[in-house]
N, C-alpha and C positions, 0 to 999 in steps of 0.2 A: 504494500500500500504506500502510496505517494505520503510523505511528510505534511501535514497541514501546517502553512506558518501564515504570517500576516503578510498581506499583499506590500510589495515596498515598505518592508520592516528596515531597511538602513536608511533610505531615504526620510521613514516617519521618525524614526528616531534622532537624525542629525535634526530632522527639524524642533524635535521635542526640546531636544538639546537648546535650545535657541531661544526655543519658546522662553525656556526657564531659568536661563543664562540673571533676567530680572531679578529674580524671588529669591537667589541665591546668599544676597549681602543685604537683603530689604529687611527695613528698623520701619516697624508698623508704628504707626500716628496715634492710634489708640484700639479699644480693644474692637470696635464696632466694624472700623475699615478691617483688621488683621482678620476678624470672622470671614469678613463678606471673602477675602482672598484666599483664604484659607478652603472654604467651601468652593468656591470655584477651583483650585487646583485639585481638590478631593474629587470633585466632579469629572474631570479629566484623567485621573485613575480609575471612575466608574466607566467611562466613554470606554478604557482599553480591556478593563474587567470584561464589561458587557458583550465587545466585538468577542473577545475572547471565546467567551460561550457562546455566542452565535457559530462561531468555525467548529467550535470542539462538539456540537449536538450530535452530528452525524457519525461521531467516529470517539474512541476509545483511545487504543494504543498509539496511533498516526498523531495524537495530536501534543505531543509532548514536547516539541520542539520547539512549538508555538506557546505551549504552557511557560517553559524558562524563558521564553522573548518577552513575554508578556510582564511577569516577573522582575525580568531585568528593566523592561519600563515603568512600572507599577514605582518599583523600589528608587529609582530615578526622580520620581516628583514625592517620593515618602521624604526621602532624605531631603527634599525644599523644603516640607512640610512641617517636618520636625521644630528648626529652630524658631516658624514661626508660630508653632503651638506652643512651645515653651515663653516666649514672648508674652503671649497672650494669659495665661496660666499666670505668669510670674506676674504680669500690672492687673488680675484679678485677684490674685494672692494681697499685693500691695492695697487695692483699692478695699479689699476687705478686712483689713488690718486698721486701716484709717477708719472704716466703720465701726470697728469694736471700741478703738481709742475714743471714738466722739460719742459714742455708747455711753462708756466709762464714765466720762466729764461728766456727760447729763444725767448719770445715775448718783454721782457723787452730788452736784448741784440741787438736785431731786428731794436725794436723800436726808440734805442738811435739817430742809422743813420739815420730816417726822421724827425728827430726832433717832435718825435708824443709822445705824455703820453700813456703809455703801460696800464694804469690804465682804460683808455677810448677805448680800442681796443676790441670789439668784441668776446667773442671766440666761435667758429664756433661748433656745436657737434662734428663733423668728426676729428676733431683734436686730439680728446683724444684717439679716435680707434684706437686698434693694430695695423690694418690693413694698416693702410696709412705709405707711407716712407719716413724717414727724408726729400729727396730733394723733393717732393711733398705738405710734410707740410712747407716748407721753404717757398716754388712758392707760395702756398698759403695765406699764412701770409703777405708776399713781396706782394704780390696784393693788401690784404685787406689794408695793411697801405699806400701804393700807391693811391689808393682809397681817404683813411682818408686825403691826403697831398692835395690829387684832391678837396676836399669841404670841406675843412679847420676846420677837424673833428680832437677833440681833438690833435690839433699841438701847442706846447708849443712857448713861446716865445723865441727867438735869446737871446741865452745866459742862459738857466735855461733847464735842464733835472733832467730825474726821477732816483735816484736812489737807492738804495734799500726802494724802498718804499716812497721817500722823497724828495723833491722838493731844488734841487743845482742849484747855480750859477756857471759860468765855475770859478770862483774864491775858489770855493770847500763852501762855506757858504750855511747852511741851508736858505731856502725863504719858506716864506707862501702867498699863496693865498689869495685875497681882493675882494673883490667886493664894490662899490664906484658907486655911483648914482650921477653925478654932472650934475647944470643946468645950461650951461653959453653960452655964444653966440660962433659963431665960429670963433669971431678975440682971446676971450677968450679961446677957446679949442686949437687953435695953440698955444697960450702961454704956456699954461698949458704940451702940448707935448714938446712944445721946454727944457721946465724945468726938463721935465721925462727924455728925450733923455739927458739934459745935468748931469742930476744927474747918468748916464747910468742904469735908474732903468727899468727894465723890462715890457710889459705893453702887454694886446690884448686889441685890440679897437674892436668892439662888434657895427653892424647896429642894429638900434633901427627903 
């Protein structure tokens, strides 16, 4: 049986060649153009995919030569395709990285007015999506920390919020966090409060 290959396979290939000679050193503009080209060079590996199978329907063994031509084209515009999938990947990576960070801020911001640690606040997947709208993720966020005030889920003590990162007094002074295991009775644990309260040192009392 006669070899099936593609008609003018050196010809189409020098041309391929040519075609792509472009795409080879191309720095996409942003992610929307990089799709739009990226799908058209994909298309252009379906174009040889497709002829492909149109020659191999009739035949089995015969057509193997044309299988590796095809192959060696296919992989020809993969290899354009690559760096600019990676491209595209890497300024969505980027662009979703700045939505978690601007997340962040506005969770921290949010968060000052229920007196909640932003540190302890959930973050939802959905929040980082495109797709959702500032006053949507507002309503959102506004619940969940409503929520957190509702069963006394990371809510900061009267007088200490978070600020960039770090634990203030409304006097602007750094505070850190303790934890303190005491065993006393509870004419002693009133004492004990009465002395926190009058030293105005900040406290969560904590059911055991």
């Amino acid at each position: 049986m006669t070899p099936v290959v593609f008609d003018g396979f050196t010809e189409t290939k020098r041309n391929l060649e040519n075609e792509l000679v472009p795409y080879k050193s191309l720095i996409i503009s942003g992610v929307k153009n990089g799709k739009k080209t990226r799908a058209s060079l994909r298309n252009l590996a379906k174009q040889v995919n497709d002829r492909k199978k149109e020659l191999k329907s009739p035949y089995v063994d015969a057509t193997k030569p044309m299988e590796d031509q095809a192959k060696e084209l296919i992989s020809m515009i993969d290899a354009v395709v690559k760096p600019i999938d990676d491209q595209i990947k890497a300024i969505e990576s980027e662009e979703r990285q700045q939505r978690i960070d601007r997340l962040k801020a506005l969770i921290a911001d949010m968060a000052f007015s229920y007196q909640i640690d932003p540190y302890q606040v959930d973050i939802k997947p959905n929040w980082a999506n495109k797709s959702i709208g500032d006053l949507e993720l507002k309503r959102q966020i506004a619940e969940e920390l409503s929520l957190m005030v509702k069963y006394g889920k990371g809510v900061l003590p009267d007088g200490i919020n978070r600020v960039n990162g770090s634990l203030v007094s409304d006097d602007g002074e750094m505070v850190q966090k303790h934890l303190l295991t005491v065993y006393v009775t509870n004419e002693q644990l009133e004492t004990l409060l009465s002395d926190l309260n009058a030293a105005e040192v900040p406290y969560e009392k904590l059911k055991v």
